[in-house]
DRENTORKOL-3810 file (N, C-alpha, C; in nm, 4 decimals):
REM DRENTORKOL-3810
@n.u->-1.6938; n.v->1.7924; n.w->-0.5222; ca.u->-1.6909; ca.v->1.6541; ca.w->-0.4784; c.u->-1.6826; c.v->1.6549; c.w->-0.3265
@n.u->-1.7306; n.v->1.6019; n.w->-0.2193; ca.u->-1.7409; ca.v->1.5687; ca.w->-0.1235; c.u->-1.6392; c.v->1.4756; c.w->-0.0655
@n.u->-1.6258; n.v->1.4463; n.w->0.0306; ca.u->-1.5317; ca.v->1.4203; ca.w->0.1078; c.u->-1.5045; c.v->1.2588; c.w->0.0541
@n.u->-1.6558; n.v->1.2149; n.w->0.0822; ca.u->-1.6940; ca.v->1.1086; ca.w->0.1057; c.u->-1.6835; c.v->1.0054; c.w->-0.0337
@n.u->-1.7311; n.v->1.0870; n.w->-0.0990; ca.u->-1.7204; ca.v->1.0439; ca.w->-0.2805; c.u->-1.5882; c.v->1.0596; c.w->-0.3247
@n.u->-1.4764; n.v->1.1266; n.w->-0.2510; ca.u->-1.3407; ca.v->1.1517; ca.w->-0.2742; c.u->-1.2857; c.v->1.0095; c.w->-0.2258
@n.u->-1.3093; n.v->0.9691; n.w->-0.0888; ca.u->-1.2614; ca.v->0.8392; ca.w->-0.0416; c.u->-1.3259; c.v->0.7316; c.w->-0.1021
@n.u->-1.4549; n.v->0.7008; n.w->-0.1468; ca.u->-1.5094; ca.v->0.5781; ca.w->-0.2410; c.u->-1.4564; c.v->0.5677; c.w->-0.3665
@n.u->-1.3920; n.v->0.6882; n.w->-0.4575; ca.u->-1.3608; ca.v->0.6920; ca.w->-0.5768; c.u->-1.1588; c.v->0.6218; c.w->-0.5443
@n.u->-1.1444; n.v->0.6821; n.w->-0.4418; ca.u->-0.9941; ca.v->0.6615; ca.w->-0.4334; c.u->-0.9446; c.v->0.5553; c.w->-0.3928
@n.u->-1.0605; n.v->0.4395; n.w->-0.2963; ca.u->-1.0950; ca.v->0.3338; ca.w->-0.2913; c.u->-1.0535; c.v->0.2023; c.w->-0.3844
@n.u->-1.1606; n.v->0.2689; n.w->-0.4816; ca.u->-1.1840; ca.v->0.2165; ca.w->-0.6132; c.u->-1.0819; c.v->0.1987; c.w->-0.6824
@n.u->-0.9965; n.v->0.3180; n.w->-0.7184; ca.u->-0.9042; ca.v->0.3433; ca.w->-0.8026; c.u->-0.7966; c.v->0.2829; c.w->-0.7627
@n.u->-0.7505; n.v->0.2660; n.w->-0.6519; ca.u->-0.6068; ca.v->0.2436; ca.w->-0.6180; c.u->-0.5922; c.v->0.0640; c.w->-0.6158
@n.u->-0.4837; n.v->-0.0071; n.w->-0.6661; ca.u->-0.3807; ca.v->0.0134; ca.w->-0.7805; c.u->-0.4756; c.v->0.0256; c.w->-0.9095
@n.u->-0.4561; n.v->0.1245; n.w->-1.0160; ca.u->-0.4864; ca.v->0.0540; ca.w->-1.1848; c.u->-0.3412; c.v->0.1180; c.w->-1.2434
@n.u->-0.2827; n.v->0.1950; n.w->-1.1804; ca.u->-0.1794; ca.v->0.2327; ca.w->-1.2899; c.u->-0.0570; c.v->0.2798; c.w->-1.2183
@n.u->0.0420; n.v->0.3339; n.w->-1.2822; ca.u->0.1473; ca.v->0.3784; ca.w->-1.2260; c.u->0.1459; c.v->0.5425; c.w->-1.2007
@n.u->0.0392; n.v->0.6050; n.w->-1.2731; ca.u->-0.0264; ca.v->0.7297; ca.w->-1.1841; c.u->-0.1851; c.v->0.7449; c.w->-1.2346
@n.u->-0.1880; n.v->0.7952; n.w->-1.1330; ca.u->-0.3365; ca.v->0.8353; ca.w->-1.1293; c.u->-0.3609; c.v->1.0061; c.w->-1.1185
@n.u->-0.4426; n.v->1.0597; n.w->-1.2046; ca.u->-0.4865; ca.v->1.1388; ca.w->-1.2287; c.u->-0.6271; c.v->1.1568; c.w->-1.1811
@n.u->-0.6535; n.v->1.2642; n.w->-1.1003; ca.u->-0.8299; ca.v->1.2905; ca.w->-1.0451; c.u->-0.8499; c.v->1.3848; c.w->-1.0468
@n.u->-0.9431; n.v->1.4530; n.w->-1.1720; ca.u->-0.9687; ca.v->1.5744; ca.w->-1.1980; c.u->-1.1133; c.v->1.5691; c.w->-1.1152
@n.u->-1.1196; n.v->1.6685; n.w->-1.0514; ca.u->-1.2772; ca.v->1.6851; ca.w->-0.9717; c.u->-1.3078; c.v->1.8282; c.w->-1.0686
@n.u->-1.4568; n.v->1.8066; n.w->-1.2077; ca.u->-1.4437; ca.v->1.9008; ca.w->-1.2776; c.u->-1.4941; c.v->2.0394; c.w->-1.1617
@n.u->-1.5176; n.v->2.0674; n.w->-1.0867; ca.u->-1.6176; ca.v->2.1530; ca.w->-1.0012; c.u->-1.5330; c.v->2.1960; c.w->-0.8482
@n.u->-1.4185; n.v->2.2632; n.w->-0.8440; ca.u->-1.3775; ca.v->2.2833; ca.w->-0.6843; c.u->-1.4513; c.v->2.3083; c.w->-0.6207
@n.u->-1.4086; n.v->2.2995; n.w->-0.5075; ca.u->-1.5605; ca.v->2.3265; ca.w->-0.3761; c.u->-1.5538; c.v->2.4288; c.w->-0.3349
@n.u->-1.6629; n.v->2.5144; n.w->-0.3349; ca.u->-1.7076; ca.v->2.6732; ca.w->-0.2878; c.u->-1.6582; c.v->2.7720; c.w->-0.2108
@n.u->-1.5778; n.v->2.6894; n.w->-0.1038; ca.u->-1.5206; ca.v->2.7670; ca.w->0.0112; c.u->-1.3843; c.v->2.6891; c.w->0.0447
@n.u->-1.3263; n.v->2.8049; n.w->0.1609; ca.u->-1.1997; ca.v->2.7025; ca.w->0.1634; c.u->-1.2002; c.v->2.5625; c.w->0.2852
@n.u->-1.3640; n.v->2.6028; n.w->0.3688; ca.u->-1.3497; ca.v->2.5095; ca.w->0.4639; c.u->-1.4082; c.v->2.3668; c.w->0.3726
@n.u->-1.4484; n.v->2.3675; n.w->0.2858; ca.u->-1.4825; ca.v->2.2210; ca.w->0.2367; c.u->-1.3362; c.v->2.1728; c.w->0.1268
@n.u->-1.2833; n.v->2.3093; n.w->0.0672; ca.u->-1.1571; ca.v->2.2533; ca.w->0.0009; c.u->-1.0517; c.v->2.2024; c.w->0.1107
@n.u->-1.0213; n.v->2.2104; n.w->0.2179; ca.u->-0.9349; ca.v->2.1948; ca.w->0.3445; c.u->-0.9972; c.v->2.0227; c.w->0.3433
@n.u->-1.1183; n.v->2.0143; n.w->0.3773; ca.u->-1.1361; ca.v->1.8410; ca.w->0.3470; c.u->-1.1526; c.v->1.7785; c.w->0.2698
@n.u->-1.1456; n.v->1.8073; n.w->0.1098; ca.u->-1.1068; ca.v->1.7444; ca.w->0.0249; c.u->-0.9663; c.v->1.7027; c.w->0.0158
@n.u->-0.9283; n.v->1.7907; n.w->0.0337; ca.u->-0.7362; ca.v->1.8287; ca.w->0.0428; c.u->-0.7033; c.v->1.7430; c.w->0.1288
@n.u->-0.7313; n.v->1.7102; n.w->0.2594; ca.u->-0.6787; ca.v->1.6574; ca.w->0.3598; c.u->-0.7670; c.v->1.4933; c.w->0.3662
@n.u->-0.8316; n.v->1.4471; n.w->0.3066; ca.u->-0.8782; ca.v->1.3174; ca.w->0.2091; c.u->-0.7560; c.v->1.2851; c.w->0.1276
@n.u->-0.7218; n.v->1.3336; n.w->0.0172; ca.u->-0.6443; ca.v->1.3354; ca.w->-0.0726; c.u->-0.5044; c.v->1.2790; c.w->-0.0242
@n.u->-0.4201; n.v->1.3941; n.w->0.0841; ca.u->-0.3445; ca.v->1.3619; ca.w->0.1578; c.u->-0.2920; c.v->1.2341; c.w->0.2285
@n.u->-0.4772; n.v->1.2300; n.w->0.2956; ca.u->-0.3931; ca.v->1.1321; ca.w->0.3725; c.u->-0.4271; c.v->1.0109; c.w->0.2684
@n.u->-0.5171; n.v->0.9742; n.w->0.1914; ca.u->-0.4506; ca.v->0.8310; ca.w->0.0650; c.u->-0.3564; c.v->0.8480; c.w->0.0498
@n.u->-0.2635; n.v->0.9408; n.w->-0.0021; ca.u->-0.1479; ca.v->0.9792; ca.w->0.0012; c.u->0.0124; c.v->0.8728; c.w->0.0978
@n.u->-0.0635; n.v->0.8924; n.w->0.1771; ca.u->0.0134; ca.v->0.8487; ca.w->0.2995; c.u->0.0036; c.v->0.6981; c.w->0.3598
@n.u->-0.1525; n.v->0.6013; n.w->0.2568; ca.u->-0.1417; ca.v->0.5027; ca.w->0.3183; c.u->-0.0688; c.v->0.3702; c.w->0.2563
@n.u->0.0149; n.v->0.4262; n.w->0.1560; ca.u->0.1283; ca.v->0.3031; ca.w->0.0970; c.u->0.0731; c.v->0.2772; c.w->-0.0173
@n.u->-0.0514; n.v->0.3058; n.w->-0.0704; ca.u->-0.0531; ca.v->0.2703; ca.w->-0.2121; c.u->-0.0224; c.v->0.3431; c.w->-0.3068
@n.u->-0.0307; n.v->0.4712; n.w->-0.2853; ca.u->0.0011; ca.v->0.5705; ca.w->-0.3690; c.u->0.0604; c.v->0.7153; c.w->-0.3145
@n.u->0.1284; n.v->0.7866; n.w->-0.3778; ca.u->0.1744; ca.v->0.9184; ca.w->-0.3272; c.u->0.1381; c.v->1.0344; c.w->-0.3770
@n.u->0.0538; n.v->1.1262; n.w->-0.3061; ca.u->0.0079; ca.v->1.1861; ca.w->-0.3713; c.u->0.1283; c.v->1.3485; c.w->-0.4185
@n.u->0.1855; n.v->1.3165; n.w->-0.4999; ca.u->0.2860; ca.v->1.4026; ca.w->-0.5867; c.u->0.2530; c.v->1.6407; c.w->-0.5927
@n.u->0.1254; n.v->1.5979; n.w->-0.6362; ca.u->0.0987; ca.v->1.7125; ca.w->-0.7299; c.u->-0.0807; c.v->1.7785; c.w->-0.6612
@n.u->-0.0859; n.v->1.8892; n.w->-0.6157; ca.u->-0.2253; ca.v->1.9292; ca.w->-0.6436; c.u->-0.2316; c.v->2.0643; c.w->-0.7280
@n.u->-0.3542; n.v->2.0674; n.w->-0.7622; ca.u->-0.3482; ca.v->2.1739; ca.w->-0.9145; c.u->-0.5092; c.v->2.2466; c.w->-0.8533
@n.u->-0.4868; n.v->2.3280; n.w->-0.8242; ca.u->-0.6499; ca.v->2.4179; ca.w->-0.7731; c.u->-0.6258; c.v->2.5795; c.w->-0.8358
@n.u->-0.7747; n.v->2.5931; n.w->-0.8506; ca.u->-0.7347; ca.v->2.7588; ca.w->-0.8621; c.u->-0.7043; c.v->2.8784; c.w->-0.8087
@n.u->-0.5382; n.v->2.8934; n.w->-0.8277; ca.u->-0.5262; ca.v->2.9643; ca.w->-0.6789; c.u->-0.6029; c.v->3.1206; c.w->-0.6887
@n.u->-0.6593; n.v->3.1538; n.w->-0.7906; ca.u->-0.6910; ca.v->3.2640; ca.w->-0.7760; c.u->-0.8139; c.v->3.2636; c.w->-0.6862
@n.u->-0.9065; n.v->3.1639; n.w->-0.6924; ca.u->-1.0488; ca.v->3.1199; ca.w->-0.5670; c.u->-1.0141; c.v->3.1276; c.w->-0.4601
@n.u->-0.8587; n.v->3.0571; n.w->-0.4311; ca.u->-0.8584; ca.v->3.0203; ca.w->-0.3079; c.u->-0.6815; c.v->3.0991; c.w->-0.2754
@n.u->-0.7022; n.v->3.2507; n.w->-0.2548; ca.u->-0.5329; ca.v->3.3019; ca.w->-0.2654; c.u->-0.4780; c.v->3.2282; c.w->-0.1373
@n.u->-0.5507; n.v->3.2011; n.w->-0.0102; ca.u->-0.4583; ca.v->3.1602; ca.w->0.1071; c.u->-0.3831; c.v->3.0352; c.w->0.0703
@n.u->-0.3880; n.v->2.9456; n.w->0.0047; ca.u->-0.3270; ca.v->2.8377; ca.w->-0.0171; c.u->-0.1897; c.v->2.8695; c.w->-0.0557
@n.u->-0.1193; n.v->2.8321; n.w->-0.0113; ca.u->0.0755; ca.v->2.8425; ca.w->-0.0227; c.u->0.1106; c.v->2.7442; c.w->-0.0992
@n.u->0.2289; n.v->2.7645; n.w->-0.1931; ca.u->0.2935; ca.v->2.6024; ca.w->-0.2737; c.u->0.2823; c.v->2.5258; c.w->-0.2727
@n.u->0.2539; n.v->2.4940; n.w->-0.1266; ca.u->0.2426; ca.v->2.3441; ca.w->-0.0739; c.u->0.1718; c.v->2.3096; c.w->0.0389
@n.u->0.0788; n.v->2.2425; n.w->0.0682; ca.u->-0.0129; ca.v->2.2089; ca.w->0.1328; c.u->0.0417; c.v->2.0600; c.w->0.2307
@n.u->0.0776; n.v->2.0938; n.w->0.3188; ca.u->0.1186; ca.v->1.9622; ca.w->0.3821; c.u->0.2846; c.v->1.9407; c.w->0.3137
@n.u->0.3090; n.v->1.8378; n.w->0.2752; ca.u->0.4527; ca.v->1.8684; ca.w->0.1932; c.u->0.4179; c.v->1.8127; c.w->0.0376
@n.u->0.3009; n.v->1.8653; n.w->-0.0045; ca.u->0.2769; ca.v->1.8427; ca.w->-0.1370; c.u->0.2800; c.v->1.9664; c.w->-0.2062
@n.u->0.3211; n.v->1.9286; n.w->-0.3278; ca.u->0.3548; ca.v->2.0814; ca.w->-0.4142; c.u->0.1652; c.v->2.1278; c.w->-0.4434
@n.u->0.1995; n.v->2.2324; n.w->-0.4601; ca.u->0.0102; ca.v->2.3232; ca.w->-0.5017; c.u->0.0917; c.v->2.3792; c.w->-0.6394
@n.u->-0.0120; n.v->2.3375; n.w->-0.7281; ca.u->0.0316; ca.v->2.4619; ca.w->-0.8843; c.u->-0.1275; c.v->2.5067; c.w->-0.8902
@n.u->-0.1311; n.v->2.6359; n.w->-0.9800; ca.u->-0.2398; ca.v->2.6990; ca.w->-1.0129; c.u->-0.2660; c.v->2.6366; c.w->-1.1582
@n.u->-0.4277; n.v->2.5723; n.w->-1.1372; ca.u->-0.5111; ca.v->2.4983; ca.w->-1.2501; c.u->-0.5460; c.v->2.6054; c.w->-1.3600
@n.u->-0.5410; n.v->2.7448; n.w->-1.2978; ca.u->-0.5901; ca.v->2.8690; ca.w->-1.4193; c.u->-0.6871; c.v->2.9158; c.w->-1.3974
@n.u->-0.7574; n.v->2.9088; n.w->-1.4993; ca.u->-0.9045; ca.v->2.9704; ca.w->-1.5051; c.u->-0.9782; c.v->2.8886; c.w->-1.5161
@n.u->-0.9740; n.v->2.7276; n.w->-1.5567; ca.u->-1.0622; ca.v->2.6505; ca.w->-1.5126; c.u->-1.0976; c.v->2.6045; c.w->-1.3533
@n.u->-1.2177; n.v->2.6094; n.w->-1.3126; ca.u->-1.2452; ca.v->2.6054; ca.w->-1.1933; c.u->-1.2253; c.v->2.4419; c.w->-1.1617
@n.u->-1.1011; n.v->2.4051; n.w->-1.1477; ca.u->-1.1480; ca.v->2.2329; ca.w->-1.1612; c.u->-1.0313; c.v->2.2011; c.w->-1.0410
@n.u->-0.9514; n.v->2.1247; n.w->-0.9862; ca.u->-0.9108; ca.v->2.0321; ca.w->-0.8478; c.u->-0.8908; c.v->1.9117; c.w->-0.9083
@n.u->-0.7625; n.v->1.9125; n.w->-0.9462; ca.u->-0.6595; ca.v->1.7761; ca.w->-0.9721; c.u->-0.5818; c.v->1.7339; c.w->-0.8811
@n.u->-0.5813; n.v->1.6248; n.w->-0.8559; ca.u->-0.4846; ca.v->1.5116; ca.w->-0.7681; c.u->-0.4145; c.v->1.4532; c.w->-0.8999
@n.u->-0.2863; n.v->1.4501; n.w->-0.8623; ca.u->-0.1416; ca.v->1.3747; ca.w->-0.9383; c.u->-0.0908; c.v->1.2800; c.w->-0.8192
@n.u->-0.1402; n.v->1.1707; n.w->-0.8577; ca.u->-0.0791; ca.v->1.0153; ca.w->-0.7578; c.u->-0.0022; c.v->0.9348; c.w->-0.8150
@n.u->0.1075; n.v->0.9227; n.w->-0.7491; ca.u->0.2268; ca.v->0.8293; ca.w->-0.7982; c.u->0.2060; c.v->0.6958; c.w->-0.7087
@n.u->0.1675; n.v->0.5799; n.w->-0.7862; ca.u->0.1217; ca.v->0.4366; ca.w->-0.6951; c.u->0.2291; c.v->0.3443; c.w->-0.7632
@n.u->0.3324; n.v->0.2857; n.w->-0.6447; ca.u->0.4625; ca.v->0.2555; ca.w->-0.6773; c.u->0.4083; c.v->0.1127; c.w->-0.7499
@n.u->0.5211; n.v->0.0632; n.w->-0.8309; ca.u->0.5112; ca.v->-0.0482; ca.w->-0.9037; c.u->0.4808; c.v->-0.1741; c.w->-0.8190
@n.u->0.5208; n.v->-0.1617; n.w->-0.6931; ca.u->0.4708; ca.v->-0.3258; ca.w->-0.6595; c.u->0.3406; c.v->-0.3235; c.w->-0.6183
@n.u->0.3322; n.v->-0.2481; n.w->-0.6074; ca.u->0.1440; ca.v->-0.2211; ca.w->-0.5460; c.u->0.0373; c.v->-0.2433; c.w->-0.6642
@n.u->0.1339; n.v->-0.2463; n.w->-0.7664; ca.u->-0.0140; ca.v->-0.2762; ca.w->-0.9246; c.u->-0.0395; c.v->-0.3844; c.w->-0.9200
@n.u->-0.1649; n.v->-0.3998; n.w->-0.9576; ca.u->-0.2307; ca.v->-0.5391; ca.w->-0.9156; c.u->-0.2018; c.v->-0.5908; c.w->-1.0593
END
């Protein structure tokens, strides 16, 4: 997923629920395009509608990635090659 399709989808999405889940089935190839997905993610994260809690990548693709990316926790997705966002979008913000 691209940067760009990351911010139109997150757009979209924010408020429908009290979390949001965004599985991107396909991580991105390298670590310089996962660094701007990641840092997309983040900063929605940061602009009051939602918090972004949780990222889930495969750390075996990508070993440089540490626990936590910014001050968000990192868990390893496995062996599926896939890039989940876990967003917590507080209750007054649901439309």
């Amino acid at each position: 997923m691209h940067e760009a399709s990351l911010d139109q989808f997150l757009e979209k999405s924010f408020p429908i629920a009290n979390n949001l889940v965004l599985t991107v089935s396909a991580a991105p190839e390298n670590e310089t395009q996962l660094f701007k997905v990641l840092e997309s993610a983040v900063v929605h994260g940061f602009d009051g509608r939602g918090h972004l809690r949780e990222i889930q990548l495969p750390m075996e693709r990508f070993p440089s990635i540490d626990s936590k990316f910014w001050h968000v926790p990192v868990e390893d997705s496995g062996k599926e090659p896939l890039l989940r966002f876990l967003f917590e979008i507080p209750s007054d913000v649901i439309q």
